[in-house]
N, C-alpha and C positions, 0 to 999 in steps of 0.2 A: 512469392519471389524466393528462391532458391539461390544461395551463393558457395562461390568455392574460394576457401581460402591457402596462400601457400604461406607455410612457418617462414614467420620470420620476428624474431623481439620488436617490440614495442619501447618506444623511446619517445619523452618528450615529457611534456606540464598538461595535464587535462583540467577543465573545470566541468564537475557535474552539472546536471540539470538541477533548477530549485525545486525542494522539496517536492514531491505531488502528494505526501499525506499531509503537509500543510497548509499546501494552495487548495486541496479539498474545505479544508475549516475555516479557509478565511473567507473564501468565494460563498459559504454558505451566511456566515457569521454578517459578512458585509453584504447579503441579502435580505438577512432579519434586522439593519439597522435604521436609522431616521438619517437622510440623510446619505451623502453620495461620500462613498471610500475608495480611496488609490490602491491599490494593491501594484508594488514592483516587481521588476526580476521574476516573472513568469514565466513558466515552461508550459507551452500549450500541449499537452502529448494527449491521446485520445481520452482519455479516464477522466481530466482535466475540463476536457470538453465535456464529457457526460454531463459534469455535474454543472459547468458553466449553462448548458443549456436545460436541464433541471430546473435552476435559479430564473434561468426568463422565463420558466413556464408558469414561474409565482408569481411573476409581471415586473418583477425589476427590471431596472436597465441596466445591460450590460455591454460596454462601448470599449475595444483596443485602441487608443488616440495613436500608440506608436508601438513598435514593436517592445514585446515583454511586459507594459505597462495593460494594464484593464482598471477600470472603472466603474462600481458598481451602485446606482441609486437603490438605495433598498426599498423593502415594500412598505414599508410605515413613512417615507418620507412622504407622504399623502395619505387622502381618508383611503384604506383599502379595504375595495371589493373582488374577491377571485372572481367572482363569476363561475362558469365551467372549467374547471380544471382539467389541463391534456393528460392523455397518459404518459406518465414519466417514463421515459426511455433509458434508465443507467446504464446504456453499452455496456461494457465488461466490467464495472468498476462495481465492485462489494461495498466498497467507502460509500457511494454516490446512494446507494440502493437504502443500505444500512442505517445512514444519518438519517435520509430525507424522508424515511417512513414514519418517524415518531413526531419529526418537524410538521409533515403536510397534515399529521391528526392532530397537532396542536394547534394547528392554526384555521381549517375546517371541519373537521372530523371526518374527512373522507379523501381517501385516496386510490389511486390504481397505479400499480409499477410495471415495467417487462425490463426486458434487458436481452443479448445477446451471449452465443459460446454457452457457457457453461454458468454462469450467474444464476440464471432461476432455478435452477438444481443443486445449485450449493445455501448448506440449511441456512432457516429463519426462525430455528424452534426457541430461542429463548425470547422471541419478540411473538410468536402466537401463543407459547404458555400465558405469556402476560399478558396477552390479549384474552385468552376464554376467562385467565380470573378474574381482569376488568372488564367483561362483558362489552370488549370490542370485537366486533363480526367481522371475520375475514373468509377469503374463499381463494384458491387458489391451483388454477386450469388452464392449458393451453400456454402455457407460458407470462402468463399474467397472474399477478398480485391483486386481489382488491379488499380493504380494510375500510370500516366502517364504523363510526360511536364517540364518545367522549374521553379525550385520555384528561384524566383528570388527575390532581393533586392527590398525592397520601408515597404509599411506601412501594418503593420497585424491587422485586430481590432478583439478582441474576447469579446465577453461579460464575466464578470468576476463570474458568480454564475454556470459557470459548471465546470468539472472537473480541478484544477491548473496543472493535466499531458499536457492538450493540448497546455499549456502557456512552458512547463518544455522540452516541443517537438522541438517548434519552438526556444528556447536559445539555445539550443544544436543544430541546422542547420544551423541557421543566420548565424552567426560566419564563416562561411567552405564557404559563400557565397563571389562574389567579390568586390560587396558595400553596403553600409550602409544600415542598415532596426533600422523599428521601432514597437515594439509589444504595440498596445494602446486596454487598458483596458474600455470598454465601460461601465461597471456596476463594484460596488466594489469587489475585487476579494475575493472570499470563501478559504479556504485554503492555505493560504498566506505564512503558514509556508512553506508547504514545495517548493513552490518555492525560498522561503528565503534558504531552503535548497540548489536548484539548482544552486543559483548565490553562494554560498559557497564553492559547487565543483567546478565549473567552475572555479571558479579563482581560486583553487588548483590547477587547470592543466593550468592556465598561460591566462584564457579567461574573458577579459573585459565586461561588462554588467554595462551601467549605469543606475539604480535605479529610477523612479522620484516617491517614494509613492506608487507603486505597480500601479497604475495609468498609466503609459508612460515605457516603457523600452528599451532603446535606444542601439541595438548589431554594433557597428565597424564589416564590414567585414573584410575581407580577413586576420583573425587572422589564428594562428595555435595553436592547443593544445599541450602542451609539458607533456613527462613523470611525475612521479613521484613516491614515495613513500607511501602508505595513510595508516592508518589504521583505519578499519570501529569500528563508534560507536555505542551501545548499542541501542536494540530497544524499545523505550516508548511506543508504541501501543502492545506492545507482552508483555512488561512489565502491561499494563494497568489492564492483567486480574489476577497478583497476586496483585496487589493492591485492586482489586475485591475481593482476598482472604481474605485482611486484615480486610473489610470493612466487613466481615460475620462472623469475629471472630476468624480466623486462625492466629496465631502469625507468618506471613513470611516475612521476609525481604529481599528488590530487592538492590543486588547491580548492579555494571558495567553502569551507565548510568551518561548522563553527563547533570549536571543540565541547565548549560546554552546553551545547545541543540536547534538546528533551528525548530528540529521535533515538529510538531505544538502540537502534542498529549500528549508532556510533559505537557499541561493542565490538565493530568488526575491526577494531586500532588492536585491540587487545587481544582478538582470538589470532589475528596475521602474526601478533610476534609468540604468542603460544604454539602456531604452528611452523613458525620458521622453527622449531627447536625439533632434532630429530627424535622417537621412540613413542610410546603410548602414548594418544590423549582423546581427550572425552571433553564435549561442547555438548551443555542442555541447551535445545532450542527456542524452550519453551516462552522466551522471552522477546526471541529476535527470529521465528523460523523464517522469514524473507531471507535469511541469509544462508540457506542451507546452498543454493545452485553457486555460488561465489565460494563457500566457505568447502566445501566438494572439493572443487577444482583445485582449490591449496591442496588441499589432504592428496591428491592422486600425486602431486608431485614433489609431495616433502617423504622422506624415508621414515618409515612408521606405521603405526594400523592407528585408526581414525574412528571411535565411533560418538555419532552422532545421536540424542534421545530428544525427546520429550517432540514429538514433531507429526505427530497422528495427524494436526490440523492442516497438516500440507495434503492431504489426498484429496483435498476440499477446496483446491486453488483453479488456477486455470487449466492446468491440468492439473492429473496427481502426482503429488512435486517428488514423492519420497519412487514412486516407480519411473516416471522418467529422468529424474539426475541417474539413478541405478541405470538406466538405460546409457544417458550419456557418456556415461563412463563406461560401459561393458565397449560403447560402438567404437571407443576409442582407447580400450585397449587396458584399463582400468581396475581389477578386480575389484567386488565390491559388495557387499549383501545387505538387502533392505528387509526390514522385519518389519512388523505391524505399526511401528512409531519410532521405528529405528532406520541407522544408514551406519552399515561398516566399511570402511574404505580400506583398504592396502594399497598403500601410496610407496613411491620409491622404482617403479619400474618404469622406463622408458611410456610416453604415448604415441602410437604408432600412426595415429590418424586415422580417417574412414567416413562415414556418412552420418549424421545423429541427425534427427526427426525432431524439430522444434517444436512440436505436438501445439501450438497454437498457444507458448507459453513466453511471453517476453524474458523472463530471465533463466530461462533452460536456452533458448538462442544466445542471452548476452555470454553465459557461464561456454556456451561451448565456441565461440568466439576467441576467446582468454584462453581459454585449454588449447584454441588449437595453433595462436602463437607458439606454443612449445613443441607444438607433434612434430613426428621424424618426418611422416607426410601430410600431403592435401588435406584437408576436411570441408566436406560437404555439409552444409546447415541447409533444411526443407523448412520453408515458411517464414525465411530471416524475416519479412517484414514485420513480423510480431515485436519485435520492439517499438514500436511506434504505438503503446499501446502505456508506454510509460519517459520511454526515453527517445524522442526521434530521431537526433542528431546523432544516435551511436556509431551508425558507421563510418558519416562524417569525422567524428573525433575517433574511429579505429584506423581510418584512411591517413586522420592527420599525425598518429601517432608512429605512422609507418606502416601502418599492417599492407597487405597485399589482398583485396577481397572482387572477390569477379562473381559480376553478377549473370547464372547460368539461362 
């Protein structure tokens, strides 16, 4: 689907979608427990589904009673047998792939994954290093994962500057294990939130994790995870692109989000009024790079040069984030230069509008959506339906906030 939009500010109260990095850990969480858990305030967006449907493939029950609400019997609420296990399908979601590989070998020793777009080509090397030193067999061809052997209790080292899913993988299996492990952080970990997030669910669902600094993380086996009731909160990275709005001159205000939030991206409060300040400035990404396509589109329209670091890991996304934002702004008008883990912006000049190529990425569509509220003309977005891939109601909530979008 292809749309065209005509500038016009954005006005109104939006409420984000709930979280999807947390309805990931709880839909899993509430699948490893005894016992049937509510999970509220859901946002079904595709990624969501991945992993919801992941979850039945372990044999829970997963039942919507009414909209937003899901329902999950976990797989210990009974003696459980896998039996043959499907090939997991994690659509495009890294979360879904990530978690449920160290989960499915904790709980058989055996699993196969695929997935769609660009997923099985985006790496898994600090989960097969760990694997050839623990003498788990993997093979991986054709678009398929298949991993085989015992993950057993002792010491996990990961270095800490690649994805924190890989770290958010192995907490969620340790536990289901018979003795004690320890996850040691070899370099400082990037993205710290949101495994700050994962030890926050976990111990929702009754699982111990001790902390040493993000540094050491010491998992107790032979835990169980117990029911519960949750409900998911508000999402700061999905929020980040009306904040984006506000930053261009659009009067929109974000409710539904909780300020003292784990979600690392809740930093976008902080970098918005950094960037409303005109002259030099500099944002490490290394903590929060979800938020370079939101955080772009301020920089093109505050006066100032903008550069952006620590952000290599974005070439490794649905697309590659650091050349197409550079794209999205050049198409509209934007100067702006991308280096190897870099983005410099030169913000301050009118956007004139034109066509940008949503390269099959949910927030290079949502960012140039928000950009093109301000352009002098039209902007054409190729593949708008790619938001549906995190947030589906977006256009709905761009429609309701006034925008003008026609679908081509």
């Amino acid at each position: 689907m292809d749309v065209r939009i005509t500038p016009r500010k954005l006005s109104g109260t939006v409420t984000p979608p709930s979280s999807k990095s947390m309805t990931h850990r709880a839909i899993l969480a509430a699948a490893l427990a005894r016992g049937t858990s509510t999970l509220r305030n859901v946002s079904f967006s595709q990624d969501v589904r991945a992993t919801l449907d992941c979850a039945a493939g372990l044999y829970c029950r997963c039942q919507e009673p009414e909209p937003g609400v899901l329902t999950i019997r976990g797989i210990f609420s009974r003696e459980w047998d896998p039996g043959e296990l499907p090939l997991f399908d994690c659509g495009e979601s890294g979360s879904t792939l990530r978690f449920l590989i160290p989960i499915v070998l904790a709980l058989t020793g055996r699993g196969s994954f695929t997935g769609r777009g660009r997923l099985m080509e985006r790496p898994q090397k600090p989960y097969l290093d760990l694997f050839d030193e623990k003498g788990i067999v993997w093979e991986q061809k054709e678009g398929i994962l298949r991993v085989q052997g015992d993950l057993a209790p002792g010491e996990y080292r990961l270095p800490g500057n690649v994805s924190s899913q890989f770290v958010t993988g192995l907490l969620y299996a340790l536990p289901l294990l018979d003795g004690d492990s320890r996850i040691v952080l070899t370099s400082p970990l990037e993205s710290s939130g949101y495994v700050e997030m994962t030890l926050e669910v976990l111990a929702a669902f009754g699982v111990e994790i001790e902390n040493r600094g993000f540094r050491e993380l010491t998992v107790p086996g032979g835990q169980r995870y117990s029911s519960r009731e949750l409900a998911i909160e508000g999402d700061w990275s999905q929020a980040a692109f009306w904040y984006a709005a506000r930053a261009l001159g659009s009067p929109v205000e974000v409710a539904g989000l909780r300020g003292d939030s784990a979600q690392g991206d809740r930093v976008v409060a902080d970098h918005f009024r950094l960037l409303g300040q005109p002259g030099e400035a500099a944002i490490d990404l290394s903590h929060c790079p979800d938020l370079l396509p939101p955080l772009a589109v301020m920089a093109a329209g505050r006066k100032g040069t903008t550069r952006f670091t620590g952000a290599a890991r974005l070439r490794l996304k649905e697309s590659d984030r650091l050349a197409t934002v550079h794209s999205l702004l050049s198409a509209l008008g934007c100067p702006s230069e991308e280096g190897p883990d870099s983005l410099t912006v030169h913000g301050g000049k009118p956007l004139l509008g034109g066509t940008v190529d949503g390269a099959n990425d949910h927030r290079i569509v949502m960012a140039a959506a928000i950009a093109a509220a301000a352009c002098q003309g039209p902007v054409t977005i190729l593949g708008a339906q790619a938001v549906e891939k995190s947030y589906p109601a977006f256009w709905q909530d761009y429609k309701k906030l006034g925008g003008e979008v026609y679908v081509l």
